[in-house]
ZADOKE-973285 format. One record per residue (C-alpha): residue number from 0; residue in one letter; x, y, z. Coordinates in nm, 4 decimals, always signed. Each point is the difference from the previous one (the first is absolute). Layout:
N
KOLLUM    i  aa         u         v         w
KOLLUM  NUM   A         X         Y         Z
...
***
This chain:
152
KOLLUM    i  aa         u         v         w
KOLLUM    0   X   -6.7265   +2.7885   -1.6047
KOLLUM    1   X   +0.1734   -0.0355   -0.3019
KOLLUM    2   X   +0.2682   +0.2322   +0.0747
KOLLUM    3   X   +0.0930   -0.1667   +0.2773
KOLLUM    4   X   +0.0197   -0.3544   -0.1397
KOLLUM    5   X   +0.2612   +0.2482   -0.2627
KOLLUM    6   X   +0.1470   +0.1274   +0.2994
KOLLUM    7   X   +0.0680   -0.3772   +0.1622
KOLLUM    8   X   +0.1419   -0.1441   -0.3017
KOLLUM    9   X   +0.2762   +0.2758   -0.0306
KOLLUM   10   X   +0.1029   -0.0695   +0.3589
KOLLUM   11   X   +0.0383   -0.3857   -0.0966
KOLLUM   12   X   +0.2075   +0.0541   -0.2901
KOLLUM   13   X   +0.2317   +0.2413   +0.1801
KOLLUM   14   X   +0.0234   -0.2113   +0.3004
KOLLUM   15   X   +0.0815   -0.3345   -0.2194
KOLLUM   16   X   +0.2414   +0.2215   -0.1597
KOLLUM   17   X   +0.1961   +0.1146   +0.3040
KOLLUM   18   X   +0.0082   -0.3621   +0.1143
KOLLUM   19   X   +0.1359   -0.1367   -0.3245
KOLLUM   20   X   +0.2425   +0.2676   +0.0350
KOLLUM   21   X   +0.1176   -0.0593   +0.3405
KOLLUM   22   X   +0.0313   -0.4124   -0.0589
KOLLUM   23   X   +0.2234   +0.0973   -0.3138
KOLLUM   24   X   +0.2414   +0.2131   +0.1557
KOLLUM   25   X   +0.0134   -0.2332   +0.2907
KOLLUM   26   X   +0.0562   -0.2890   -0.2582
KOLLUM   27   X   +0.2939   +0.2715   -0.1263
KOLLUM   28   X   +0.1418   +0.0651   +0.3101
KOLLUM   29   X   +0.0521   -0.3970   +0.0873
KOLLUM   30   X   +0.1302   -0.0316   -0.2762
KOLLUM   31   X   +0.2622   +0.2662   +0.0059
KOLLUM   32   X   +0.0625   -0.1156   +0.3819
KOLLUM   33   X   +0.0736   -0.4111   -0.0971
KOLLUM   34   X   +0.2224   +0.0945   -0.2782
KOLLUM   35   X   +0.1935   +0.2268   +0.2056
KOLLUM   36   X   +0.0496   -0.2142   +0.2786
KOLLUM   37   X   +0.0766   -0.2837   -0.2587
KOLLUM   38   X   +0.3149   +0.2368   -0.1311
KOLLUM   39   X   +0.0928   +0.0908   +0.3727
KOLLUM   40   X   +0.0011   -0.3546   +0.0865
KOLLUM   41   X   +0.1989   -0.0773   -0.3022
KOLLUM   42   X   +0.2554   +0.2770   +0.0869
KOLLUM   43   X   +0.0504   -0.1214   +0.3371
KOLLUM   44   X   +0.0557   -0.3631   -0.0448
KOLLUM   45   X   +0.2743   +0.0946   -0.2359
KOLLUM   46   X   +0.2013   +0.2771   +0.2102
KOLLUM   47   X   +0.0192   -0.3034   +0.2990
KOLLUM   48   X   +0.0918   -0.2137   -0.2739
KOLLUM   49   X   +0.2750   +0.2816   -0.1080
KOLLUM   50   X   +0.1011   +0.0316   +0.3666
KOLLUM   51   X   +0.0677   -0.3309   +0.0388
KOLLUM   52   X   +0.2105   -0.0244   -0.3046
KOLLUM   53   X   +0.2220   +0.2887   +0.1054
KOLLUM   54   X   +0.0509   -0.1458   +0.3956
KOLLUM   55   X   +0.1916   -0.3103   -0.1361
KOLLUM   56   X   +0.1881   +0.2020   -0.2571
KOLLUM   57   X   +0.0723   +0.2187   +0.3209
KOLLUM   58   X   +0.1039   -0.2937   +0.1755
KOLLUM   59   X   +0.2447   -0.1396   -0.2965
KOLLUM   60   X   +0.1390   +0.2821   -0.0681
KOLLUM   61   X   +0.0824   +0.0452   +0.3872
KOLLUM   62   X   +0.1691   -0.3141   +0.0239
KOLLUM   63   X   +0.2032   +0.0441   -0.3490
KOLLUM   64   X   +0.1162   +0.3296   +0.1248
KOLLUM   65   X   +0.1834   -0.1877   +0.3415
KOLLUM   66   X   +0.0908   -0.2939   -0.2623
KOLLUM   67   X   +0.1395   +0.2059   -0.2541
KOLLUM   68   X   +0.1786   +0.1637   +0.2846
KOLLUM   69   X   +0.1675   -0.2963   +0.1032
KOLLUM   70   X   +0.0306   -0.1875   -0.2850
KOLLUM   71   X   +0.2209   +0.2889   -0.1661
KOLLUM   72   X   +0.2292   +0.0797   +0.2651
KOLLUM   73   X   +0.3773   -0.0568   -0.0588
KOLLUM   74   X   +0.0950   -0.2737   +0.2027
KOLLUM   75   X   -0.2916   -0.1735   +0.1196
KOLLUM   76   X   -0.0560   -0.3847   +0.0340
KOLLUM   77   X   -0.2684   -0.2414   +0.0262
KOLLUM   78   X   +0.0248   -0.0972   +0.3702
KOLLUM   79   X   -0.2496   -0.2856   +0.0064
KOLLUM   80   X   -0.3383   -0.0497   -0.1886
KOLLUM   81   X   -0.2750   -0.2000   +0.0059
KOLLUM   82   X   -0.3521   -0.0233   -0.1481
KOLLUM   83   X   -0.1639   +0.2888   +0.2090
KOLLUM   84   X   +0.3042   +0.1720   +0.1001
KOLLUM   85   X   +0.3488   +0.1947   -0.1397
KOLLUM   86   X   +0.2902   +0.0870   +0.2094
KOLLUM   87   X   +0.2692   +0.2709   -0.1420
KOLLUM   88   X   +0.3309   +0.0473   +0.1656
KOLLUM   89   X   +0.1437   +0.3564   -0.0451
KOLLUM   90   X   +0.3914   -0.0436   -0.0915
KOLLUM   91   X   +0.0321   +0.3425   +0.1055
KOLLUM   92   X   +0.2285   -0.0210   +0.2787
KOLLUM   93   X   -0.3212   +0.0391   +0.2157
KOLLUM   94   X   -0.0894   -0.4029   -0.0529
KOLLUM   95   X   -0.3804   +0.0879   +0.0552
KOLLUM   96   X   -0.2703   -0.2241   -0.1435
KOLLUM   97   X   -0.2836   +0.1340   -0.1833
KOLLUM   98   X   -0.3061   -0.2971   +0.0035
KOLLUM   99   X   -0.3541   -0.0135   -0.2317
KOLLUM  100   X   -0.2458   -0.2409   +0.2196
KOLLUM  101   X   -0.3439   -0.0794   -0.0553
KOLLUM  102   X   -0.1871   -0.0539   +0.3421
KOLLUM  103   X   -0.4188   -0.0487   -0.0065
KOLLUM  104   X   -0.0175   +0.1962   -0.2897
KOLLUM  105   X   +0.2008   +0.2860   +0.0723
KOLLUM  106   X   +0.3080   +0.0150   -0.1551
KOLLUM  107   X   +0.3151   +0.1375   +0.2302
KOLLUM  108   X   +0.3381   +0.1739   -0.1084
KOLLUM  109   X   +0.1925   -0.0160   +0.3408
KOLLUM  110   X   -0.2905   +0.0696   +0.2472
KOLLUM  111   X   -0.1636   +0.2392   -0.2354
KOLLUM  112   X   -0.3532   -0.1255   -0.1437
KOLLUM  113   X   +0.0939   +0.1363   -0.3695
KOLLUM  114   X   -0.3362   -0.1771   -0.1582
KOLLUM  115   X   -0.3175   -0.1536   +0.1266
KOLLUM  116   X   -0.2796   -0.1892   -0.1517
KOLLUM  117   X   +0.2886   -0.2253   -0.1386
KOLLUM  118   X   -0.1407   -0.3311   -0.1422
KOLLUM  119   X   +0.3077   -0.1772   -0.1328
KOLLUM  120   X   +0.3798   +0.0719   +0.0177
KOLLUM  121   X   +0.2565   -0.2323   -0.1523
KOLLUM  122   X   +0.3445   +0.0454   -0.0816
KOLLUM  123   X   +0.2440   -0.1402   -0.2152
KOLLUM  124   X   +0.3514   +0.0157   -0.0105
KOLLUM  125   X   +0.2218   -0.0781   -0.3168
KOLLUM  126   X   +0.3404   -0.0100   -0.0335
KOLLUM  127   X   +0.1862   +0.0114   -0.3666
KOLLUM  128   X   +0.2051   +0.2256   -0.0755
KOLLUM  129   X   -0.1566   +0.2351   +0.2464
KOLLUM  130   X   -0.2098   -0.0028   +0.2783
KOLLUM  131   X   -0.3560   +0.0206   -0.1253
KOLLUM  132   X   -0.3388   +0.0142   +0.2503
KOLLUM  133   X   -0.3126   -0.0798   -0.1590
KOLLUM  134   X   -0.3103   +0.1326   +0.2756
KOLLUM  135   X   -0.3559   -0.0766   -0.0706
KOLLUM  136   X   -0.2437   +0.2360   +0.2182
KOLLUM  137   X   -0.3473   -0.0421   +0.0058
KOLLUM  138   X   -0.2202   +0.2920   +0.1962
KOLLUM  139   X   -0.3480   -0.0567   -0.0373
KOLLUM  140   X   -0.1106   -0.1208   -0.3532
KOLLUM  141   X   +0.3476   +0.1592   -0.1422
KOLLUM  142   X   +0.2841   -0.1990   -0.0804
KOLLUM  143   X   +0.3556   +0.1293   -0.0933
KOLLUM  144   X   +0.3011   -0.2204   -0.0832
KOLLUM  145   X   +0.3443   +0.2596   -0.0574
KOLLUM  146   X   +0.3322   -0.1643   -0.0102
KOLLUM  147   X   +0.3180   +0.2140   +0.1737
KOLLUM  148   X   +0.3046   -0.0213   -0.1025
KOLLUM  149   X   +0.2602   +0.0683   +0.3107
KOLLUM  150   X   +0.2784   +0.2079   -0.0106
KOLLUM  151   X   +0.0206   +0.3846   -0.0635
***
């Protein structure tokens, strides 16, 4: 009889010991698996926050490209202009007219949609000395003023 109350206290103390071991690596493992997901979560809030950062400088540097393009051709004049809109008048001999025009958001060159998710577009035109164009953009939370000088 006495070797088996022996016998029953070694199973105990092996069993509490495989349980204590099993709720700590478990404890572990959570652990290990919040953190992770923490970091993961952390990662991917900032890449959309990246993304979104490089679609408006996408979209600016779009529309500066067909600006630039304009603005620096030999011969070109400011049509007509108003606060949402630009008008340039090739002098080329071909007399064509090249317009910028912000409709719902979407901002047009000709019947092209150049840039979307346009909040604000405003343009100012100076005259002294030479023809300067001052155009604020705003896509999204971005805002970009650049001033053009025209003439090549």
């Amino acid at each position: 009889m006495g070797n088996r109350c022996l016998f029953c206290r070694n199973i105990k103390s092996q069993s509490g010991f495989t349980i204590i071991s099993l709720v700590v690596y478990v404890i572990g493992f959570l652990t290990i698996t919040v953190v992770i997901g923490m970091i993961t979560t952390f990662f991917y809030k900032n890449i959309n926050t990246l993304e979104a950062g490089i679609n408006t400088s996408s979209e600016y540097n779009k529309f500066n490209l067909y600006i630039l393009n304009e603005v620096k051709e030999r011969g070109n004049t400011i049509s007509d202009f108003g606060d949402y809109y630009i008008t340039f008048r090739r002098n080329n001999g071909s007399g064509d007219f090249k317009t910028f025009v912000l409709i719902d958001n979407i901002l047009y060159y000709n019947k092209i949609a150049l840039c979307e998710n346009i909040e604000d577009f405003k343009i100012e035109v100076k005259n002294e000395g030479k023809e300067t164009i001052r155009v604020l953009i705003q896509i999204g939370n971005h805002v970009y003023t650049t001033e053009y000088v025209l003439g090549g």
